[in-house]
PyMOL CGO cylinders between C-alpha atoms (Angstrom):
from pymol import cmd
from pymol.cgo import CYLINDER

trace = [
    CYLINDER, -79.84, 17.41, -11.07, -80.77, 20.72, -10.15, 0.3, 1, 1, 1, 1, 1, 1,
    CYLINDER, -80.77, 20.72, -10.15, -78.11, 21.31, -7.34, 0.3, 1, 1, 1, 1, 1, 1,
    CYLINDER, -78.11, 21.31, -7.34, -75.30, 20.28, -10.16, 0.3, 1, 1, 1, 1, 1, 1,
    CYLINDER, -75.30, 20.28, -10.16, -77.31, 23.03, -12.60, 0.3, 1, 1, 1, 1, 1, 1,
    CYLINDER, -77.31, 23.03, -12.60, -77.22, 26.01, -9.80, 0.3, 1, 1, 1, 1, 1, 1,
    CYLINDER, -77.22, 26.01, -9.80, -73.15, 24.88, -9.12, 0.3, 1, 1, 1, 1, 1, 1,
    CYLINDER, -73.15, 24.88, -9.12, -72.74, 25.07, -12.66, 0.3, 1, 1, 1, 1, 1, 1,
    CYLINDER, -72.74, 25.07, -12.66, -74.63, 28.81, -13.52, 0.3, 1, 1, 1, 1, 1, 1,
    CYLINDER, -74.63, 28.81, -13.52, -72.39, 29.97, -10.60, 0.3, 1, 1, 1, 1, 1, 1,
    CYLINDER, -72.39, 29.97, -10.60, -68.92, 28.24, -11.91, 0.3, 1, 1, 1, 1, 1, 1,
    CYLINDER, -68.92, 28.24, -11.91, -69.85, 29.48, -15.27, 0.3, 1, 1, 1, 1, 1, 1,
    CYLINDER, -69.85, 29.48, -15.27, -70.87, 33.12, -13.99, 0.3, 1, 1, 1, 1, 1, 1,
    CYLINDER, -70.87, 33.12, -13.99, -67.53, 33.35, -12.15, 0.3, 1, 1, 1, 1, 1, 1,
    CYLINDER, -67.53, 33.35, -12.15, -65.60, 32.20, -14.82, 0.3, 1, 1, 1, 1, 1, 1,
    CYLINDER, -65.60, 32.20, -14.82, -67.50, 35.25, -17.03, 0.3, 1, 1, 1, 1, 1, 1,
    CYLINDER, -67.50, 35.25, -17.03, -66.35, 37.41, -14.36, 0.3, 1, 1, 1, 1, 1, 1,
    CYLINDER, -66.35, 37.41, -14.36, -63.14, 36.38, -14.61, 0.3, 1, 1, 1, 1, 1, 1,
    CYLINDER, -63.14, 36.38, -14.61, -62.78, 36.85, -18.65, 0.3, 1, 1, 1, 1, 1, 1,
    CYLINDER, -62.78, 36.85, -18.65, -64.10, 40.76, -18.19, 0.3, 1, 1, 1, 1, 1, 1,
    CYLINDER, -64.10, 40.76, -18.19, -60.91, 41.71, -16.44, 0.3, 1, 1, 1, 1, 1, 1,
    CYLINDER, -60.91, 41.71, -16.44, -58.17, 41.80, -18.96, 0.3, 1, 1, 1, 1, 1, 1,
    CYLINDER, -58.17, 41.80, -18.96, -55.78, 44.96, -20.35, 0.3, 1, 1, 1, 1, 1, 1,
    CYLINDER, -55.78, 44.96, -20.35, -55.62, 47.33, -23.44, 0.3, 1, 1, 1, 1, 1, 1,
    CYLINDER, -55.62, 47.33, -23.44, -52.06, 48.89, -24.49, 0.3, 1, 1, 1, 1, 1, 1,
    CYLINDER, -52.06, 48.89, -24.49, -52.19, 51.95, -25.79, 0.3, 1, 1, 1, 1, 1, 1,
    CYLINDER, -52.19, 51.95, -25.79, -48.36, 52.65, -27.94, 0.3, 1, 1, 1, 1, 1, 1,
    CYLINDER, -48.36, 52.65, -27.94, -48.58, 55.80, -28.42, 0.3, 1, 1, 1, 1, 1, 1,
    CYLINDER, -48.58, 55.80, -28.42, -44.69, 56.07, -30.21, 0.3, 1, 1, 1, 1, 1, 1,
    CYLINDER, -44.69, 56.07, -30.21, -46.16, 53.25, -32.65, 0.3, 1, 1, 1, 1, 1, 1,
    CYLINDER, -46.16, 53.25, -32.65, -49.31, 56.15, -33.25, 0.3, 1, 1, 1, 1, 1, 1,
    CYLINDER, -49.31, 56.15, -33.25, -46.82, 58.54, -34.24, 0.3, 1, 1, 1, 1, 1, 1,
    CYLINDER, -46.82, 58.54, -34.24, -44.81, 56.56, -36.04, 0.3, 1, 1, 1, 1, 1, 1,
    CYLINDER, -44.81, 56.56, -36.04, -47.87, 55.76, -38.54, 0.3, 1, 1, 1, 1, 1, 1,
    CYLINDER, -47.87, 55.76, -38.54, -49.62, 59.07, -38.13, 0.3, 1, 1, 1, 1, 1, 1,
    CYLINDER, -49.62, 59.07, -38.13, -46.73, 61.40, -37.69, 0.3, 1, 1, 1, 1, 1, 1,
    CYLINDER, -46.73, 61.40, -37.69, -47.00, 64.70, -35.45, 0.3, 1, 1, 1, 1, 1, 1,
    CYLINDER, -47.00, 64.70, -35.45, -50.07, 66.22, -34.61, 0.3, 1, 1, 1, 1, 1, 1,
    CYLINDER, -50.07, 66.22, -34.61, -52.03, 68.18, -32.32, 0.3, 1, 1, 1, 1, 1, 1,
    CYLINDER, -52.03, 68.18, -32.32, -55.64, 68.07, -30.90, 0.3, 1, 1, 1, 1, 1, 1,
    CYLINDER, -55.64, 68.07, -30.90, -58.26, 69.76, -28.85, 0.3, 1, 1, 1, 1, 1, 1,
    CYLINDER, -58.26, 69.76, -28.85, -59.42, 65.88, -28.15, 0.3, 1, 1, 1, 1, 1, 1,
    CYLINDER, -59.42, 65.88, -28.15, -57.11, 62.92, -29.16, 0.3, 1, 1, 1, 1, 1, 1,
    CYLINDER, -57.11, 62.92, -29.16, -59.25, 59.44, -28.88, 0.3, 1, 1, 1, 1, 1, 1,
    CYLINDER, -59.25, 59.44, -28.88, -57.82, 56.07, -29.27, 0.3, 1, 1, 1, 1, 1, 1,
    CYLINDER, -57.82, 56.07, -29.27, -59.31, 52.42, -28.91, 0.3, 1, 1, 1, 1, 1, 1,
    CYLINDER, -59.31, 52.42, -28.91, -57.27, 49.48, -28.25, 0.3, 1, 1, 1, 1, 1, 1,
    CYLINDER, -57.27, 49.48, -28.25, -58.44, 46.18, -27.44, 0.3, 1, 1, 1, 1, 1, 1,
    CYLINDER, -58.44, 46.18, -27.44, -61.98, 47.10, -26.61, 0.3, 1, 1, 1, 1, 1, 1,
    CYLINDER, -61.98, 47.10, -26.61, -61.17, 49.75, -24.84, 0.3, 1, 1, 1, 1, 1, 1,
    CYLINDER, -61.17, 49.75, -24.84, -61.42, 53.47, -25.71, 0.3, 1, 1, 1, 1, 1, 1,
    CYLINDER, -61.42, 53.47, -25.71, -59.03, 56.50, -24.48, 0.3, 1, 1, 1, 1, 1, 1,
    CYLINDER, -59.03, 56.50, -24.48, -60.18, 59.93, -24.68, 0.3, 1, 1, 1, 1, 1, 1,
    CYLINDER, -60.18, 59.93, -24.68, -56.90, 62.43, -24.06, 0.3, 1, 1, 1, 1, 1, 1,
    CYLINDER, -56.90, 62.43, -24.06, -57.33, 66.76, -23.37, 0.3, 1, 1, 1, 1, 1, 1,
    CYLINDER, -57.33, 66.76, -23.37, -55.60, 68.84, -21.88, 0.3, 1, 1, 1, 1, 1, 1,
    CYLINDER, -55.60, 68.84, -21.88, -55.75, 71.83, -19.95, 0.3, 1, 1, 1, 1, 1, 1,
    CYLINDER, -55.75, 71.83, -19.95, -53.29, 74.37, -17.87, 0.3, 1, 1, 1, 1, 1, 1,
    CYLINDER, -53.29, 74.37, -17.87, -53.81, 75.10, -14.05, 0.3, 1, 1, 1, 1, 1, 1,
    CYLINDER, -53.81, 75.10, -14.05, -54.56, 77.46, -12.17, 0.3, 1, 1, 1, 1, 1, 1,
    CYLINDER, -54.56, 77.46, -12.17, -56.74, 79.00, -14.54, 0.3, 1, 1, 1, 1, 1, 1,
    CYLINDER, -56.74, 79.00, -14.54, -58.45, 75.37, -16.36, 0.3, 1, 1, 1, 1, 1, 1,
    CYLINDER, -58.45, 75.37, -16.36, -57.17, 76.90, -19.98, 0.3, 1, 1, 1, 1, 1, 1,
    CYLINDER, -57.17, 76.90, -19.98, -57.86, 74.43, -22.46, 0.3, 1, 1, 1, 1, 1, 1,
    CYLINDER, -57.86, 74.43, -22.46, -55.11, 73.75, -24.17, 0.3, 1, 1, 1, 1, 1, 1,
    CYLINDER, -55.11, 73.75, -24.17, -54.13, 70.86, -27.01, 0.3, 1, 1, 1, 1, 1, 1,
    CYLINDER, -54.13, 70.86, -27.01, -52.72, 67.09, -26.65, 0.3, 1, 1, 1, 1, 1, 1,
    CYLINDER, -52.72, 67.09, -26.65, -49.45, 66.75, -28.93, 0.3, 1, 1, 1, 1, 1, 1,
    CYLINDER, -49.45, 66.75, -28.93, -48.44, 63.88, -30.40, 0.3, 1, 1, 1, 1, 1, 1,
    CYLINDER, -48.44, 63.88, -30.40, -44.58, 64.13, -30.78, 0.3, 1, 1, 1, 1, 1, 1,
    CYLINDER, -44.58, 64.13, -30.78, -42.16, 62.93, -33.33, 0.3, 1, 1, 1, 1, 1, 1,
    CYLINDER, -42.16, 62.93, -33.33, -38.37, 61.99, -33.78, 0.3, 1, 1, 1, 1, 1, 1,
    CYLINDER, -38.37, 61.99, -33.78, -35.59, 63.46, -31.81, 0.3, 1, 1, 1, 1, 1, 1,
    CYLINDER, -35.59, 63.46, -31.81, -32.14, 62.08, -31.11, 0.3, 1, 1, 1, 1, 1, 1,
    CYLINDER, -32.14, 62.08, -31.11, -33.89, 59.57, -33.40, 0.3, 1, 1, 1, 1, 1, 1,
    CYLINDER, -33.89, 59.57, -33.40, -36.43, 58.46, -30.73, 0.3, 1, 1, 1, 1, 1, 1,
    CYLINDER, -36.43, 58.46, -30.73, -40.40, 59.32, -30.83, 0.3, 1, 1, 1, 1, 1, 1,
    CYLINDER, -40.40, 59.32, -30.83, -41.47, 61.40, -27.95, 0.3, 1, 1, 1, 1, 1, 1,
    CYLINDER, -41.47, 61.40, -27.95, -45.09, 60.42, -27.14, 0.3, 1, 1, 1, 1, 1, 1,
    CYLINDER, -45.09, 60.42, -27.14, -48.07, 62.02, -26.38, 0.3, 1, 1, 1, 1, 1, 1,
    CYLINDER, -48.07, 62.02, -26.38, -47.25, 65.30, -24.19, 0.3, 1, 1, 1, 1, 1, 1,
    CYLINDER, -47.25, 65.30, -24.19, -49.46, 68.81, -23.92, 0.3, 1, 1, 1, 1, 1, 1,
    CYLINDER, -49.46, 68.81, -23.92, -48.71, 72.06, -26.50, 0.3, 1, 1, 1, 1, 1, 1,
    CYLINDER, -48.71, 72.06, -26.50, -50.40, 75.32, -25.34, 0.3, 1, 1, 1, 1, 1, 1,
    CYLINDER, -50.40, 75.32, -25.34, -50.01, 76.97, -28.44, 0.3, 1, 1, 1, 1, 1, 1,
    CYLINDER, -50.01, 76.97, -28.44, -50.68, 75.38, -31.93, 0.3, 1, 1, 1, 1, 1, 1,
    CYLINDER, -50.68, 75.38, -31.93, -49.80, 77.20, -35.41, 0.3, 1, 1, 1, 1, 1, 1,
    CYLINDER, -49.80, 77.20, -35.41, -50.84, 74.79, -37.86, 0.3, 1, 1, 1, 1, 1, 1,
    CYLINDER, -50.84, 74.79, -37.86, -50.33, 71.46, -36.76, 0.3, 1, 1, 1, 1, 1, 1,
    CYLINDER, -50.33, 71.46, -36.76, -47.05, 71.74, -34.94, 0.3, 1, 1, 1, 1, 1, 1,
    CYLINDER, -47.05, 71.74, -34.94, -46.35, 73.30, -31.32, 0.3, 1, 1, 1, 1, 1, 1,
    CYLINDER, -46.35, 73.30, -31.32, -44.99, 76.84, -30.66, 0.3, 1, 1, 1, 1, 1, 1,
    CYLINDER, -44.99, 76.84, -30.66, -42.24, 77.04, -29.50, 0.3, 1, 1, 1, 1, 1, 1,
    CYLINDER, -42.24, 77.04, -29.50, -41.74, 73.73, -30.74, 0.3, 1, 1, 1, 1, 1, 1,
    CYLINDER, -41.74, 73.73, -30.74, -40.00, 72.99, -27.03, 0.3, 1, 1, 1, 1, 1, 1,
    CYLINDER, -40.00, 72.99, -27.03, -43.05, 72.77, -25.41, 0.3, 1, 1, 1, 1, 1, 1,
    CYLINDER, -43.05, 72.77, -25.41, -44.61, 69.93, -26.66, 0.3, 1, 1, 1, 1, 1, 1,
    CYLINDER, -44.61, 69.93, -26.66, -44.50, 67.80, -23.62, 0.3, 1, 1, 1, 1, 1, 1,
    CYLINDER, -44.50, 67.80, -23.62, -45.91, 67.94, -19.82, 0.3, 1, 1, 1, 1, 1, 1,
    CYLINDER, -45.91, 67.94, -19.82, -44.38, 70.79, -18.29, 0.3, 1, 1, 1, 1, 1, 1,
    CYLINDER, -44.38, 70.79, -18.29, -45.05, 73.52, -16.26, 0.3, 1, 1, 1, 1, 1, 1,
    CYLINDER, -45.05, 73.52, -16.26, -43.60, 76.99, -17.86, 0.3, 1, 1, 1, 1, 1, 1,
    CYLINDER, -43.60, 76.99, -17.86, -43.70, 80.17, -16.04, 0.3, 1, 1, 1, 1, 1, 1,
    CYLINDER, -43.70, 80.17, -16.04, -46.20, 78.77, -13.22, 0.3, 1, 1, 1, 1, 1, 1,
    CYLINDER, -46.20, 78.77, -13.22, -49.09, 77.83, -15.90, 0.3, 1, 1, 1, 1, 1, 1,
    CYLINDER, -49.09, 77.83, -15.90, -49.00, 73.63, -15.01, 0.3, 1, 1, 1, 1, 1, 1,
    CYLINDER, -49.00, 73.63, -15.01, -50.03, 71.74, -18.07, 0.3, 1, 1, 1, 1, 1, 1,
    CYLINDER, -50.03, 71.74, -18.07, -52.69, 69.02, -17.17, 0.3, 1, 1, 1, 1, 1, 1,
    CYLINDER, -52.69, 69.02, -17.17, -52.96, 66.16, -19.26, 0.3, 1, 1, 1, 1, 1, 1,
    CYLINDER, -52.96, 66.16, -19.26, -56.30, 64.29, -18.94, 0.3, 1, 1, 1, 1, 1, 1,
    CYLINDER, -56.30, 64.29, -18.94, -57.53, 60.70, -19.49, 0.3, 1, 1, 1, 1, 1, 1,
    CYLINDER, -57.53, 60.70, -19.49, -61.29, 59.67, -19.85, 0.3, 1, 1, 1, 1, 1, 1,
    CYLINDER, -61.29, 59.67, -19.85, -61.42, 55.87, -19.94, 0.3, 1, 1, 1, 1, 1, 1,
    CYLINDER, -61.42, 55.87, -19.94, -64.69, 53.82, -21.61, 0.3, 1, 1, 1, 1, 1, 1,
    CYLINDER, -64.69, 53.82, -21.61, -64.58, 51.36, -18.49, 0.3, 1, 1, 1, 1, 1, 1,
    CYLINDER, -64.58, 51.36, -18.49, -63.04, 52.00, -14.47, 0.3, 1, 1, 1, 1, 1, 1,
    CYLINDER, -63.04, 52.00, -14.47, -59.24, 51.18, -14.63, 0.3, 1, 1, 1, 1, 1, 1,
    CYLINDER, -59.24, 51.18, -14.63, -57.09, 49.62, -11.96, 0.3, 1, 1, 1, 1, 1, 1,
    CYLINDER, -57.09, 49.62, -11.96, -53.29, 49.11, -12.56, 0.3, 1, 1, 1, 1, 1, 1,
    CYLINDER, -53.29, 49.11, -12.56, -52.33, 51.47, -15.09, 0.3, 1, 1, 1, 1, 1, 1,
    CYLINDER, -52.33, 51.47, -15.09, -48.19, 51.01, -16.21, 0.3, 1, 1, 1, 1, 1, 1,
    CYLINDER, -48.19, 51.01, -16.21, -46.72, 53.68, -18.36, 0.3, 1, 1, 1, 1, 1, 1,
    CYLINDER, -46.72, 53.68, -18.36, -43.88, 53.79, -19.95, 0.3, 1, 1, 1, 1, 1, 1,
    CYLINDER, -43.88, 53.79, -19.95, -42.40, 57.84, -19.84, 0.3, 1, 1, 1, 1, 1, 1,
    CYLINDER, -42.40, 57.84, -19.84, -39.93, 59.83, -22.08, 0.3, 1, 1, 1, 1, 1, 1,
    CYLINDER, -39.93, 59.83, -22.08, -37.68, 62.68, -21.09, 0.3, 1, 1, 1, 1, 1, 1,
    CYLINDER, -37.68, 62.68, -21.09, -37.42, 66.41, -22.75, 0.3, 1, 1, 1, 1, 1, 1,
    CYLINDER, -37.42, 66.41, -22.75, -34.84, 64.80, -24.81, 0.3, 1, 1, 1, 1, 1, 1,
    CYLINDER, -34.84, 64.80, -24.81, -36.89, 61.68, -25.63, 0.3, 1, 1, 1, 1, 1, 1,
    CYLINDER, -36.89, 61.68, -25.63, -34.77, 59.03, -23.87, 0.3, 1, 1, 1, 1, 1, 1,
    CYLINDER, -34.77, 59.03, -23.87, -35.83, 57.13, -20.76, 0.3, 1, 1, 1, 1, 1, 1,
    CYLINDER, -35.83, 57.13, -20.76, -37.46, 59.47, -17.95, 0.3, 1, 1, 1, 1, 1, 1,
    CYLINDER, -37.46, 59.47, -17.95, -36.27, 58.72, -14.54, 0.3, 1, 1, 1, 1, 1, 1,
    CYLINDER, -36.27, 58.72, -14.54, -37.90, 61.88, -12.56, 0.3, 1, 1, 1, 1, 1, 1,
    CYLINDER, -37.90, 61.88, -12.56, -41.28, 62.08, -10.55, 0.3, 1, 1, 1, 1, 1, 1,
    CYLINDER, -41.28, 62.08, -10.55, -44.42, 62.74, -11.80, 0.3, 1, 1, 1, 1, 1, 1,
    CYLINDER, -44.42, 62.74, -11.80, -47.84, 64.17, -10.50, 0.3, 1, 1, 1, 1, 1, 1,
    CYLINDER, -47.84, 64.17, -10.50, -51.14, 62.25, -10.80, 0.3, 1, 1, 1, 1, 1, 1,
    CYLINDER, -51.14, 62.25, -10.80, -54.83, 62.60, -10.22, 0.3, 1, 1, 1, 1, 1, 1,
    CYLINDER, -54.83, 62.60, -10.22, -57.30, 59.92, -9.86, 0.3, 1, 1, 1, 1, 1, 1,
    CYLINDER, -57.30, 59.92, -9.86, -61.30, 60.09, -9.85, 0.3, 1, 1, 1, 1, 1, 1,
    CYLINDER, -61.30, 60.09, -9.85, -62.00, 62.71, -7.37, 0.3, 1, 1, 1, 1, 1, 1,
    CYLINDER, -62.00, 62.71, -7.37, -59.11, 61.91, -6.01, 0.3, 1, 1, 1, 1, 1, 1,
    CYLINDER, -59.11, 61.91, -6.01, -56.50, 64.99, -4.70, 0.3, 1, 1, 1, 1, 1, 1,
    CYLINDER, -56.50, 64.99, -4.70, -52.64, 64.95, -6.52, 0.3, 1, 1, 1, 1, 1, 1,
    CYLINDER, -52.64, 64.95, -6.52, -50.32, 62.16, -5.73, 0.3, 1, 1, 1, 1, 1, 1,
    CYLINDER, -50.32, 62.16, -5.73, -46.30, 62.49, -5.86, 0.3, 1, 1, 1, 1, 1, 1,
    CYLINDER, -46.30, 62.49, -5.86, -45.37, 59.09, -7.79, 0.3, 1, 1, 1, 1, 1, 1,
    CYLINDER, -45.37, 59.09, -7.79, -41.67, 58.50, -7.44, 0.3, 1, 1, 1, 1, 1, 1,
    CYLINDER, -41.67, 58.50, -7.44, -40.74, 55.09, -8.41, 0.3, 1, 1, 1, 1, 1, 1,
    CYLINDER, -40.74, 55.09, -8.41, -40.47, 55.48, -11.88, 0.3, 1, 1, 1, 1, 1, 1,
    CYLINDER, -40.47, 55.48, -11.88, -38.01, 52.57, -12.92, 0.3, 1, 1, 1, 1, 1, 1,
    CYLINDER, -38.01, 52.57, -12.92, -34.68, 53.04, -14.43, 0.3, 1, 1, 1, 1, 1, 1,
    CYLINDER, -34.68, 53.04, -14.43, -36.28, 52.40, -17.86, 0.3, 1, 1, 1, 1, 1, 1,
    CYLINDER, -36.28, 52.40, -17.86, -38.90, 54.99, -17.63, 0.3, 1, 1, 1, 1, 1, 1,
    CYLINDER, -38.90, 54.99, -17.63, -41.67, 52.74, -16.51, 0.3, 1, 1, 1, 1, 1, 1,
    CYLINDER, -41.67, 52.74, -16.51, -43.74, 53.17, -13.82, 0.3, 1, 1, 1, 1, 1, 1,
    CYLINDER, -43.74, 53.17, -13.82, -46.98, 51.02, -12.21, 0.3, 1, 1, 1, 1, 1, 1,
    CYLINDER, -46.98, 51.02, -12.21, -49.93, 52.76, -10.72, 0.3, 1, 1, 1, 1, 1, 1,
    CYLINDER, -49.93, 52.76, -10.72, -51.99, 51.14, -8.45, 0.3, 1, 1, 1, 1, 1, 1,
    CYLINDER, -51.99, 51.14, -8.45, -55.70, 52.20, -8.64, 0.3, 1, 1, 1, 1, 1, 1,
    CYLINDER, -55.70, 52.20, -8.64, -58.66, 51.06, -6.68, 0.3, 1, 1, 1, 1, 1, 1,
    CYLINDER, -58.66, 51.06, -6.68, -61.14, 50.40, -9.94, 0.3, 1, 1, 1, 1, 1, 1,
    CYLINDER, -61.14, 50.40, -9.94, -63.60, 53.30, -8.43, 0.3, 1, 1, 1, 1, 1, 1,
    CYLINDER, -63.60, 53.30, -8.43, -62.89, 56.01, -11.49, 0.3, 1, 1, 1, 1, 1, 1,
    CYLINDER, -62.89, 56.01, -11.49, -62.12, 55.98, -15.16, 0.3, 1, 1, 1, 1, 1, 1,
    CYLINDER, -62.12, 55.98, -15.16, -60.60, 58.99, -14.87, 0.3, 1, 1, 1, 1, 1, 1,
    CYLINDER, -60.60, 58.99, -14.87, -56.84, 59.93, -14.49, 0.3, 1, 1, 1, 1, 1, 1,
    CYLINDER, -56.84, 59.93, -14.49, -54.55, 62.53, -14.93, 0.3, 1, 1, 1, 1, 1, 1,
    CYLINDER, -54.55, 62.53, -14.93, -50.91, 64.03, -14.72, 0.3, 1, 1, 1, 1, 1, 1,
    CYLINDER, -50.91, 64.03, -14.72, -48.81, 66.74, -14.44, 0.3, 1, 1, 1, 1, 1, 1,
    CYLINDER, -48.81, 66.74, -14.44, -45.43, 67.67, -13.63, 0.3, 1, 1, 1, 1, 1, 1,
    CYLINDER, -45.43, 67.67, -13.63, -43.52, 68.05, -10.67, 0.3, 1, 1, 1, 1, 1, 1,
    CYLINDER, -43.52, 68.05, -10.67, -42.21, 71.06, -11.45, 0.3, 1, 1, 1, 1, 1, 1,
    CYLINDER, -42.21, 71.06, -11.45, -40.32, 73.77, -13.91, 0.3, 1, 1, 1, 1, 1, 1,
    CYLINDER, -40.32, 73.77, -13.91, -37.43, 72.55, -14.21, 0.3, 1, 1, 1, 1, 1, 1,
    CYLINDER, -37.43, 72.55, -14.21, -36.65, 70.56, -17.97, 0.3, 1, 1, 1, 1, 1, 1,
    CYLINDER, -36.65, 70.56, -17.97, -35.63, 67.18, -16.10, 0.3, 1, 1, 1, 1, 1, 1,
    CYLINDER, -35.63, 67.18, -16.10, -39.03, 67.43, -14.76, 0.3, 1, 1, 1, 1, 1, 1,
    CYLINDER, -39.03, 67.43, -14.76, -40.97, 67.37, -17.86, 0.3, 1, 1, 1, 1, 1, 1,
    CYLINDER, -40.97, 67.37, -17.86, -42.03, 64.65, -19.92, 0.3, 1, 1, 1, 1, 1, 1,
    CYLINDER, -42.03, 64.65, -19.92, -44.06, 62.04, -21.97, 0.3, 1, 1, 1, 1, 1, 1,
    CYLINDER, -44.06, 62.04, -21.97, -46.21, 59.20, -21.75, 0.3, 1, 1, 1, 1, 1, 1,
    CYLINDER, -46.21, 59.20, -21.75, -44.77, 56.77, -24.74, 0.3, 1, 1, 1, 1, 1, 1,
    CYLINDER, -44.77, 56.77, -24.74, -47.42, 53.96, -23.77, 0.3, 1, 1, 1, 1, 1, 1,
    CYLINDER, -47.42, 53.96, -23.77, -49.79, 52.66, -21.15, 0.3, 1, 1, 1, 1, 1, 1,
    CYLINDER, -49.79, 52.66, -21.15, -51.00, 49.01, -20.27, 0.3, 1, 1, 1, 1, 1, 1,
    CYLINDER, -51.00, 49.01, -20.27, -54.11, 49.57, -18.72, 0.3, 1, 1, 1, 1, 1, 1,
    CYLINDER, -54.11, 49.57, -18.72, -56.11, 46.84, -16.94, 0.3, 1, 1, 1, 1, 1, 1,
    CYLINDER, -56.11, 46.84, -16.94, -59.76, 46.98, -17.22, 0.3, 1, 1, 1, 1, 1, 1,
    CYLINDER, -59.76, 46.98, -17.22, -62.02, 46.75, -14.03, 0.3, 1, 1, 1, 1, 1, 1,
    CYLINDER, -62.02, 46.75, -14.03, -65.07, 44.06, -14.86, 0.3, 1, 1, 1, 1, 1, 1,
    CYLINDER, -65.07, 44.06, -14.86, -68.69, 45.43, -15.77, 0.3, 1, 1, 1, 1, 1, 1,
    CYLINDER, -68.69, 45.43, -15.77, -70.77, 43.73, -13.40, 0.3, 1, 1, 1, 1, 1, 1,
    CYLINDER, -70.77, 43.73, -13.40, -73.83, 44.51, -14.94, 0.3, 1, 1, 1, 1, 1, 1,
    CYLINDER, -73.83, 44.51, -14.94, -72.53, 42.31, -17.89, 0.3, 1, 1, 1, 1, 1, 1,
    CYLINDER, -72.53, 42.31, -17.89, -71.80, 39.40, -15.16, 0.3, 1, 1, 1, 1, 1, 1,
    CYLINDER, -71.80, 39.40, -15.16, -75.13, 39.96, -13.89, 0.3, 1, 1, 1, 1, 1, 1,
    CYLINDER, -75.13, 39.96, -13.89, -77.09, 39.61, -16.94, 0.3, 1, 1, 1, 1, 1, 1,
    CYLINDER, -77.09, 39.61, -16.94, -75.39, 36.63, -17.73, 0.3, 1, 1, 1, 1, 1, 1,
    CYLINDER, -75.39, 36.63, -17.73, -76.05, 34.76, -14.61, 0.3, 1, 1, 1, 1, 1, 1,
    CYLINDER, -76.05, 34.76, -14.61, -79.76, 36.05, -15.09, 0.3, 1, 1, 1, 1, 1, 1,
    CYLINDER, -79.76, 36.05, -15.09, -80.06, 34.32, -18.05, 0.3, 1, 1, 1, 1, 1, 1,
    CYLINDER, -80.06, 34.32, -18.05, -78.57, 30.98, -17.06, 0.3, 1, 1, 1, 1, 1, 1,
    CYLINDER, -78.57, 30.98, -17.06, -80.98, 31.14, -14.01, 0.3, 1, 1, 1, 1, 1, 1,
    CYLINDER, -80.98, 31.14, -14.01, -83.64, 31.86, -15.99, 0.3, 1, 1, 1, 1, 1, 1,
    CYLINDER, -83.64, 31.86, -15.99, -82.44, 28.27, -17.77, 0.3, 1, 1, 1, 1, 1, 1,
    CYLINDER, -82.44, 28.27, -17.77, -82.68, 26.59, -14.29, 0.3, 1, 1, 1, 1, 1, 1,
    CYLINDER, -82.68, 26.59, -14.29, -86.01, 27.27, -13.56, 0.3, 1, 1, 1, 1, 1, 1,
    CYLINDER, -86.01, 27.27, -13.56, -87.22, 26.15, -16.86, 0.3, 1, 1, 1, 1, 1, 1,
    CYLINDER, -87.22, 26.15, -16.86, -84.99, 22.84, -16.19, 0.3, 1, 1, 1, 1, 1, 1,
    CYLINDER, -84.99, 22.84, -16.19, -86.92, 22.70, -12.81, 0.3, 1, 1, 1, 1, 1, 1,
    CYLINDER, -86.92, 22.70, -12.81, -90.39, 22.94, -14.17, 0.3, 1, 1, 1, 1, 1, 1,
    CYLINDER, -90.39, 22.94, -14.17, -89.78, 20.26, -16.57, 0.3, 1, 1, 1, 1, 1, 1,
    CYLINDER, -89.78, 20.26, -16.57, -88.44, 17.98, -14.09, 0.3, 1, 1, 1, 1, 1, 1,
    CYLINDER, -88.44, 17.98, -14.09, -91.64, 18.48, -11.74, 0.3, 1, 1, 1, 1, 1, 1,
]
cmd.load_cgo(trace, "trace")
């Protein structure tokens, strides 16, 4: 009786294990589409559990600068880009509202995950808001810059991360306007808390040993 109890708290811990890795999608065009254009100092955003905390800054000098959420054009949301300069609520000049690098000033756009991400698959808009098919720049944990150049014909493209960071960001490649862009959406999958797993085993082997007792 008590070897089937152990098998069981392990099966059943595994299986808890198993459930904590799953995905949020962020859509940021959807965002827009409700909340219309806007710029922050912090943009934050929780989907399925999980909780996305967006800034921005411009290298070399670590500027802070503002996250813009852009609207229609050639009928098509942008997504969420960088603006260095707000006047109101809209970006001036109203070109540079996405990740770009203008006169040597790169324009850093920064994601602070609630949990350590793996696979992270965004889905990327041009200057002119249709599908972006260039290279981009990104940045992960303490990680140094990495050239990502398999961005699919239809402007998605899959990063593989090792789970160690929450952290990621991007940049552009460079100056040019086929070289700038947006991030439209992300699926982001979740690495599992082990500390929740943990606990949970705890407890049902905490249930074991009272089973024992009783049956001595």
């Amino acid at each position: 009786m008590f070897k089937k109890i152990v098998l069981a708290t392990f099966s059943v811990a595994a299986l808890a294990g198993a459930s904590l890795v799953n995905a949020a999608y962020f859509d940021f065009q959807d965002w827009i589409d409700i909340n219309g254009e806007h710029g922050f100092n912090i943009f934050s955003l929780t989907e399925d559990g999980l909780t996305l905390t967006a800034t921005a800054t411009e290298a070399p000098a670590g500027t802070p600068s503002h996250v813009y959420m852009d609207d229609e054009y050639n009928g098509i949301i942008g997504g969420m880009g960088v603006c260095s300069v707000l006047v109101g609520d809209q970006c001036n000049p109203s070109s540079d509202d996405n990740v770009s690098i203008d006169g040597g000033n790169a324009e850093i756009l920064s994601w602070e995950l609630s949990q350590n991400i793996t696979d992270v698959t965004l889905g990327l808009g041009d200057t002119d808001h249709y599908d972006y098919n260039g290279d981009i720049l990104y940045r992960y944990g303490a990680g140094g810059w990495t050239l990502a150049t398999d961005v699919v014909d239809d402007g998605f493209l899959t990063l593989a991360l090792d789970g160690s960071s929450n952290l990621i960001e991007f940049k552009a490649v460079g100056d040019e306007f086929a070289d700038h862009f947006y991030i439209r959406n992300a699926d982001i999958t979740i690495v599992p808390v082990p500390a929740a797993v943990w606990l949970f085993a705890s407890g049902l082997l905490g249930l074991v040993g009272v089973a024992r007792r009783r049956a001595s």
